[in-house]
Structure formats: structure tokens, C-alpha cells
C-alpha positions as CSV (number, residue, x, y, z in Angstrom):
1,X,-23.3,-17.5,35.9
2,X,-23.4,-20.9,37.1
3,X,-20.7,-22.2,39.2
4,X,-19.2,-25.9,40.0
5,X,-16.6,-27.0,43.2
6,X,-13.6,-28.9,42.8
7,X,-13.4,-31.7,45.5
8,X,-9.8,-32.0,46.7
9,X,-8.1,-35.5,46.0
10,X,-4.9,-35.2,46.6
11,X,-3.7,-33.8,43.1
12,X,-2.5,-30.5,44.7
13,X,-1.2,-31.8,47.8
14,X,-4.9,-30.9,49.5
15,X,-5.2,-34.0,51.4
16,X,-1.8,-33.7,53.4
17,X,-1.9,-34.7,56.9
18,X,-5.3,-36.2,56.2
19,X,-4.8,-40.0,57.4
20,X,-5.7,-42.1,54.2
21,X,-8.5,-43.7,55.5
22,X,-10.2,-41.0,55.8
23,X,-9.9,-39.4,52.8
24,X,-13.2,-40.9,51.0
25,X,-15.3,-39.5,54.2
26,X,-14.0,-36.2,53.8
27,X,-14.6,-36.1,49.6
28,X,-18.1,-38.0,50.2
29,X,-19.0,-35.3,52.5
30,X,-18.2,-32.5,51.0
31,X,-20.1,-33.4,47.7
32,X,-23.0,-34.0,50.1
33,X,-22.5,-30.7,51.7
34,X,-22.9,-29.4,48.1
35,X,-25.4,-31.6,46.6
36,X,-27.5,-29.6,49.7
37,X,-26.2,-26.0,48.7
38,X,-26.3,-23.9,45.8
39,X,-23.2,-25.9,43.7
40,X,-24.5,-26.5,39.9
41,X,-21.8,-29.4,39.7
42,X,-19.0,-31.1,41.5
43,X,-15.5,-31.8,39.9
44,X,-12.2,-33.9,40.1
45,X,-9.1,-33.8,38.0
46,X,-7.7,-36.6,36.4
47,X,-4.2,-36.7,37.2
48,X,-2.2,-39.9,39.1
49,X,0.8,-38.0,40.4
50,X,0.7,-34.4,42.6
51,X,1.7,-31.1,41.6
52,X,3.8,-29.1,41.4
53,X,5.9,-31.9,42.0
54,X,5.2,-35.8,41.8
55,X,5.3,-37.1,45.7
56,X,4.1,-39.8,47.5
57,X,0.9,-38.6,48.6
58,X,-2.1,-40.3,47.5
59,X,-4.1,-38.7,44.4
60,X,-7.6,-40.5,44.1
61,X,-8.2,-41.7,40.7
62,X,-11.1,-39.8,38.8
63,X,-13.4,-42.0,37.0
64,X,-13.8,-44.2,40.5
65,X,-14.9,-41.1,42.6
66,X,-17.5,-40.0,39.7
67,X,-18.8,-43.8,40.2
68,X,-18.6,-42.9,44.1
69,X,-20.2,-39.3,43.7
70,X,-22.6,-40.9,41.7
71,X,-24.2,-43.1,44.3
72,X,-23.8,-40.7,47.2
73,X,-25.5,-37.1,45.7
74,X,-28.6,-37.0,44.6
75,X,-28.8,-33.0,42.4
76,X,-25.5,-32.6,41.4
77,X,-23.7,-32.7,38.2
78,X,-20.6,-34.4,38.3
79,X,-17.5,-33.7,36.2
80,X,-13.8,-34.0,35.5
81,X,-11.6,-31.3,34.5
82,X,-10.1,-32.8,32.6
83,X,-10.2,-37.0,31.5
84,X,-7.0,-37.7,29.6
85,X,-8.0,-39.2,26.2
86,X,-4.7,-41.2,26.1
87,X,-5.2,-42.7,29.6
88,X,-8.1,-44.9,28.4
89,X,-9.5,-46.4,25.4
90,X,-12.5,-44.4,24.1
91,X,-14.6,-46.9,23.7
92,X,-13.7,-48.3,26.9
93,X,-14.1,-45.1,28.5
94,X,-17.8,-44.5,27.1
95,X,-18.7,-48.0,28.5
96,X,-17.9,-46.5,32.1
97,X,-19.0,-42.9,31.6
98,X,-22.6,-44.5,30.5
99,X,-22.2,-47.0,33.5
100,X,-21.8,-43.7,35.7
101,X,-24.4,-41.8,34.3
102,X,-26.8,-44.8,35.3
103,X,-25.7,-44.9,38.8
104,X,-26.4,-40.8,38.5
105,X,-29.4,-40.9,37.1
106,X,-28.6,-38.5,34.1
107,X,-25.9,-36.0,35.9
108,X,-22.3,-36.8,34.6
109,X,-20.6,-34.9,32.3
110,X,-17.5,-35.9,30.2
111,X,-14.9,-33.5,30.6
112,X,-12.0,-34.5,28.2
113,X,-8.8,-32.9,26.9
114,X,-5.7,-33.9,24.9
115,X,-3.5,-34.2,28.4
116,X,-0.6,-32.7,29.3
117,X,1.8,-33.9,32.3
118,X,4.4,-36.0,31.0
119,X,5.9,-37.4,34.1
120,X,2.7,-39.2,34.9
121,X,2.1,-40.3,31.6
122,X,5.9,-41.9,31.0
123,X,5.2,-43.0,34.6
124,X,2.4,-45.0,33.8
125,X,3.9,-46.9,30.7
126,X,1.9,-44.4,27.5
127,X,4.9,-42.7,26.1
128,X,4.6,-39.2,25.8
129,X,3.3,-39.0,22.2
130,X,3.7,-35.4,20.4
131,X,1.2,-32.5,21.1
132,X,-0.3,-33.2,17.5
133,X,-0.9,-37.2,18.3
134,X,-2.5,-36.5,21.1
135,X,-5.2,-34.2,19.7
136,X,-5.6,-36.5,17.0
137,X,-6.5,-38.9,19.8
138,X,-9.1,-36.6,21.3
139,X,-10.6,-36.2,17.7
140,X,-11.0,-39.4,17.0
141,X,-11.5,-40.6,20.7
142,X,-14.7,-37.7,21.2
143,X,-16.0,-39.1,17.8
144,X,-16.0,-43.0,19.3
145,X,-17.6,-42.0,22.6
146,X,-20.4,-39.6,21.0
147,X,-21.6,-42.6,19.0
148,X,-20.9,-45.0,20.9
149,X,-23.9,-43.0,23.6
150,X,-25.9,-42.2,20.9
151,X,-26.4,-45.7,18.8
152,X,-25.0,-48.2,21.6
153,X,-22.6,-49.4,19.0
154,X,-19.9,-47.8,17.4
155,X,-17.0,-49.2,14.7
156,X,-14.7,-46.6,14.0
157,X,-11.2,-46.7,11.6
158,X,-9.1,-43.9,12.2
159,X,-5.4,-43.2,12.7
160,X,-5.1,-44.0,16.2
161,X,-8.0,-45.9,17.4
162,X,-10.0,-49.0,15.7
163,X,-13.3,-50.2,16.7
164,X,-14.9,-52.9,15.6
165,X,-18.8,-53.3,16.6
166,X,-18.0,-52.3,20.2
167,X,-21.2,-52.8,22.0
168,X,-21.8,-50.1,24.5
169,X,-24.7,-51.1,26.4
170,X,-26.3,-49.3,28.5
171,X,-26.7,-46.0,27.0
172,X,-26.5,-43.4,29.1
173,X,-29.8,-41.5,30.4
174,X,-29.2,-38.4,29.0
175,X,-30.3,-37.8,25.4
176,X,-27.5,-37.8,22.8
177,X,-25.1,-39.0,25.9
178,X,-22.9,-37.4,27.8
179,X,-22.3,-33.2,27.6
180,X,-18.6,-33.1,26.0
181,X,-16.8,-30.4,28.1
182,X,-13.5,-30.2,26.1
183,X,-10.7,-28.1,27.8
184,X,-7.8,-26.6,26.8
185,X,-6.9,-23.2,24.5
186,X,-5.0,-24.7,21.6
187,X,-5.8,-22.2,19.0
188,X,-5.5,-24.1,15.8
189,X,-6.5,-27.7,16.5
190,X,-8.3,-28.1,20.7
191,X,-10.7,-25.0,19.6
192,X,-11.4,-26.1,16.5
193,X,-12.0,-29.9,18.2
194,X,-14.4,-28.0,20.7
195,X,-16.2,-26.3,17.5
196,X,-17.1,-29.4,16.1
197,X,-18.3,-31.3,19.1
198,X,-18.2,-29.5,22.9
199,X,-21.6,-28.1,24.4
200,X,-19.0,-26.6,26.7
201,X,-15.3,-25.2,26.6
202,X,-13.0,-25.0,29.4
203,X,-10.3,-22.0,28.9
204,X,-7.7,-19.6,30.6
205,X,-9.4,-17.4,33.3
206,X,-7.2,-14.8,32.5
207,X,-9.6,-12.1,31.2
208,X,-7.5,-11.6,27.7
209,X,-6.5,-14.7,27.3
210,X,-10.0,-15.8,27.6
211,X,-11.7,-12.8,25.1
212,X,-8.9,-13.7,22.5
213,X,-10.0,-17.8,22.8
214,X,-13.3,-16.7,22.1
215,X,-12.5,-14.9,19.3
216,X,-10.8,-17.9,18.3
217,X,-13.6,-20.3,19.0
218,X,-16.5,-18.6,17.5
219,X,-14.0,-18.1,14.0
220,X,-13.7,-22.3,14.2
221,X,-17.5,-22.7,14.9
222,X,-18.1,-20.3,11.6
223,X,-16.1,-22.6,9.8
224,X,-16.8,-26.0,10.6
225,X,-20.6,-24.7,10.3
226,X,-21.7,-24.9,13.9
227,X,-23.6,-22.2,16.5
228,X,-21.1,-20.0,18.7
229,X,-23.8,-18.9,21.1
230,X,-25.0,-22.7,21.8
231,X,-21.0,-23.4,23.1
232,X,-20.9,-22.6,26.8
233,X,-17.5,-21.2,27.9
234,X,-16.3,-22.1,31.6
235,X,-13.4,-21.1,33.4
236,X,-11.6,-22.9,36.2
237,X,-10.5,-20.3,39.3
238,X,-8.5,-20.9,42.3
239,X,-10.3,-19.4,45.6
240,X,-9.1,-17.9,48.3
241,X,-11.4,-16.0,50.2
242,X,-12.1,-14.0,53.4
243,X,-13.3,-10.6,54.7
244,X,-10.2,-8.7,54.8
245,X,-7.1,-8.8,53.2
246,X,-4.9,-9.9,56.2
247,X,-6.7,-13.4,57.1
248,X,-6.4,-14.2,53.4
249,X,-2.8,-13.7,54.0
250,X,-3.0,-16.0,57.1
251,X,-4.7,-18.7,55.0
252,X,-2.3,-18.9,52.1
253,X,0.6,-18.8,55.0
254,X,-1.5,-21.9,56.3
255,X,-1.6,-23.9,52.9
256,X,1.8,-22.9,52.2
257,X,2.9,-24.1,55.8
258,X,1.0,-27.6,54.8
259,X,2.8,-28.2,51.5
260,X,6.1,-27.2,52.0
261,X,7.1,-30.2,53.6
262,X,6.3,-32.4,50.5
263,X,7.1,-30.3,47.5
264,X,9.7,-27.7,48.7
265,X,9.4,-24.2,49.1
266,X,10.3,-23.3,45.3
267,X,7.7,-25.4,43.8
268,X,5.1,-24.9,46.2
269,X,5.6,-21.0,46.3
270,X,5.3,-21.1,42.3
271,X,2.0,-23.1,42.9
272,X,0.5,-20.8,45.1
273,X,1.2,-17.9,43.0
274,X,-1.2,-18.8,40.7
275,X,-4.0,-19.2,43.9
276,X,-2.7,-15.7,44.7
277,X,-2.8,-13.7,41.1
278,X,-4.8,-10.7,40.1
279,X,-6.8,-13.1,37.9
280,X,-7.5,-15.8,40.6
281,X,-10.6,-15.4,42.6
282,X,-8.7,-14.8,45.9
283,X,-9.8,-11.9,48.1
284,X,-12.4,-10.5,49.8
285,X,-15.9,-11.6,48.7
286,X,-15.7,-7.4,47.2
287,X,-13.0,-8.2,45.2
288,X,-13.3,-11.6,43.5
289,X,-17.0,-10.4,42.7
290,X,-15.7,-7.5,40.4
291,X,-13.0,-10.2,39.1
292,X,-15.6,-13.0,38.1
293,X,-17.9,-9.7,36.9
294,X,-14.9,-9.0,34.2
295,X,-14.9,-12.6,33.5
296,X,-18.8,-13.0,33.2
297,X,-19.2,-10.0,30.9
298,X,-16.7,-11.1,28.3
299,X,-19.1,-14.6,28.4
300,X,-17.9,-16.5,30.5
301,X,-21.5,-18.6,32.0
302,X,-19.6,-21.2,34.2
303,X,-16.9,-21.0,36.7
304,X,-15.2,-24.0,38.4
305,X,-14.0,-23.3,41.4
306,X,-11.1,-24.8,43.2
307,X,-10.3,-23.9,47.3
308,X,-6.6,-25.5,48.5
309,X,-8.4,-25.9,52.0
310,X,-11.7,-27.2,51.1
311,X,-10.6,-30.4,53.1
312,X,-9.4,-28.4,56.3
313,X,-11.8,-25.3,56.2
314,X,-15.5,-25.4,54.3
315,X,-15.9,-21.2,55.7
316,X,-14.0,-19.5,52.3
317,X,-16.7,-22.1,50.5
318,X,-19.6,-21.1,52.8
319,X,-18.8,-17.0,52.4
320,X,-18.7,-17.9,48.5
321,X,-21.9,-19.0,48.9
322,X,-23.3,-16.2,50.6
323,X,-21.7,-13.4,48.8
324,X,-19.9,-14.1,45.4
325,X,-22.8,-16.4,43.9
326,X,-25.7,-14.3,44.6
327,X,-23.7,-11.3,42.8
328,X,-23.3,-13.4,39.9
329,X,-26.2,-15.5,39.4
């Protein structure tokens, strides 16, 4: 099992009380911090407004930290889970996802999805098109961008997008362009999307959930003609950890004592629920070992894990390291 961190941003209110201007020094440094450790990857979302509620605190915008991750790491890959189709042309978007990749040397990764948080997206002027337009979008838009890397041009004529000779130069380092990491469970349509194109999938954690999107998955791959066992699945998890039961108490008491302020108890509590669940990899390093050890044996090979107070706190990332990744690697 290999195993990426989230670098907080401000998405989930993990940058409260942080002044702004220091906000870049504290993501910079702790992608350096893993760029030295044993992280396979580093990771954004790409979201504009917080959760669980849209507030005034700042969310950094994806695609300008992966340029900024890019020139300050040197090992790491560096993703986003996941890039909105919708927000940005495809073509477009392949033009600075190869520009990236240049800056990293060969490391980024395109994480893409259909999208899914309507406020932000009527917010920011794109409608809110119907679940079905939207994946049509990611179609088409994974199609554009794939050769687009591969041939430098691309001309494409499809429902939603046109492209007409759009020269993408440079091509990115890596062979074939970018990995295509695309996210979500969508039974009949985002699996079968990820069948036809993703290296990697990105599904529920939840140890059913994720054997029955499997199921699902490898029954698309059979019939669009593609290999199962070549697809690697990843999970995002929510972390956090300590060495008994009572100071992880104390720490979600601490993150919940941060947020409330900005996003009300209700929808803060509702948040951290999630952090908290059986499924989550919150615990003691004992505990979220067997957890990830459920998750790894029904195939799971990556896991991308988020800690609320990575910005505050780096020891529930430094007792990951020294106890939860060797059990699983």
C-alpha cells in the first residue's frame, strides 16, 4: 500500500486562525517535510468555497499550488483530488497540467472528476448543469486532455466541447502524459469513464461500499475491453491519530473548538463525524492499522490521507509514519 498526504488549504476550515500571509509558508513546508519522508504523493482539493458551509475563509486554488509544489519538492508526486472538469476548459487545462509537469520534472498527476458542490459552482457564474452533462463533460474533457499530452495537438467535436487544432506545447515529460486519477463511484457512467481511461480510481473508503465499486469497475473494464488488474484503486481517509483513545478525543475537541466559530456547531459536528467514523482512519496507530488492513485486502493499493490539524500539529502525521505505513507497506 502506498499512501499520499493532503496539504490543508483552507477547504475544510484547516487554516483558521492562521494569518493569510502565512499560509503559503505553512503548505510549502509541509510538502517539504514530506518530499523528505516516506509520502508517495502530496494532494490538494479543488474546491473555491469551505465546507461544510461556504465562509469567508480563504481556500487556495488548486492548479496554482501544484505549479507552487512543483518548484518547491523535488520526489514527490503531486495531485488533486479532485480537478472539476467543468471549472476549466480541457484543453486549457492540459496546457497547464503539461506546463506543471515541466516545472515537476515528470511528477504530477491529473486527478479529475465530474464535480459536485453546487454553491461554488452557481457562485462562480457555471450553472449547475445536470449530473448526466457533467459526466458527459468528463468524457469528452479526459478524451481532449489524453491527446492533447500524447500528440501535442488535439481537434475534438463532441457535445460539449469543440477543439479545433489546439496546440498543446510542451508535452508533458511523462510518457503518454499525465496518470488520469478519476474519482467518484457513479456505478453506471464515472466507473465505466474510469474503465476506459483511469490508471487509477478514487472510491468510498467504506470497506463495502468500496468491494461493491470494484465489482462494478472490473464488470465495466470487461466490457469496454480493458485490464481490471492494471486500474489502481485508492481511497481517500480522514486521520486522526494518537496513542490512546482519550487524547484523540482531546484532538477532535481541539478542531471542533477551531471551527465552530466559522461554520456553527451543526455543520461542523456533521463534518467531524465523518473524521470520527468506524471507517475513518482515526485511532490509535493499533486501530487504524487493522482498518486500512480491511481496506488493503479487498485491493485497495493507495490511500490518501487527510489530517484536520496538519497545519497546527505535524505529530498524528509523524506517528503515521512510524507506525501505520510500515504495517502496510
Amino acid at each position: 500500500m502506498r499512501f499520499g498526504l493532503f496539504i490543508p488549504q483552507g477547504w475544510r476550515l484547516d487554516l483558521v486562525d492562521i494569518p493569510t500571509d502565512k499560509h503559503w509558508s505553512v503548505m510549502r513546508d509541509l510538502a517539504t517535510y514530506a518530499d523528505n519522508s516516506t509520502w508517495d504523493s502530496v494532494w490538494v482539493y479543488d474546491h473555491f468555497h469551505t465546507v461544510p458551509v461556504p465562509t469567508d475563509e480563504a481556500t487556495h486554488e488548486a492548479w496554482t499550488l501544484m505549479s507552487a509544489f512543483a518548484a518547491s519538492t523535488e520526489r514527490l508526486k503531486l495531485g488533486q483530488m479532485c480537478t472539476a472538469m467543468s471549472y476549466r476548459n480541457p484543453a486549457y487545462l492540459a496546457k497547464v497540467a503539461a506546463t506543471v509537469d515541466v516545472i515537476a520534472a515528470g511528477r504530477t498527476q491529473m486527478g479529475i472528476g465530474g464535480g459536485w458542490y453546487e454553491h461554488e459552482w452557481r457562485a462562480y457564474g457555471y450553472g449547475f448543469p445536470s449530473a448526466g452533462e457533467r459526466l458527459g463533460r468528463l468524457d469528452e474533457g479526459v478524451q481532449i486532455m489524453r491527446d492533447a499530452w500524447r500528440h501535442g495537438r488535439v481537434t475534438f467535436d463532441g457535445k460539449y466541447y469543440q477543439v479545433h487544432d489546439a496546440i498543446v506545447a510542451p508535452t508533458p515529460p511523462q510518457q503518454g502524459g499525465l496518470p488520469l486519477w478519476i474519482a467518484g463511484g457513479g456505478e453506471k457512467v464515472t466507473l465505466r469513464i474510469a474503465a476506459k481511461y483511469a490508471q487509477y480510481t478514487n472510491f468510498s473508503s467504506v470497506p463495502a461500499e468500496f468491494e461493491r465499486k470494484s465489482q462494478i469497475l472490473a464488470a465495466h473494464c470487461g466490457e469496454v475491453g480493458t485490464d481490471y488488474d492494471a486500474i489502481v484503486r485508492s481511497a481517500n481517509v480522514n486521520s486522526v491519530i494518537a496513542s490512546s483513545e482519550s487524547e484523540v478525543t482531546d484532538r477532535l475537541k481541539a478542531i471542533r473548538d477551531r471551527q465552530v466559530p466559522k461554520a456553527g456547531a451543526d455543520a461542523v459536528d456533521a463534518m467531524l463525524s465523518n473524521v470520527a467514523s468506524p471507517d475513518s482512519a482515526t485511532g490509535t496507530p493499533e486501530q487504524v492499522i487493522e482498518r486500512l488492513t480491511r481496506l488493503r485486502d479487498l485491493g485497495c493499493e493507495y490511500a490518501i490521507v487527510y489530517f484536520p490539524e496538519a497545519a497546527y500539529d505535524r505529530s498524528g502525521i509523524e506517528l503515521f509514519e512510524r507506525e501505520v505505513i510500515p504495517a502496510l507497506s
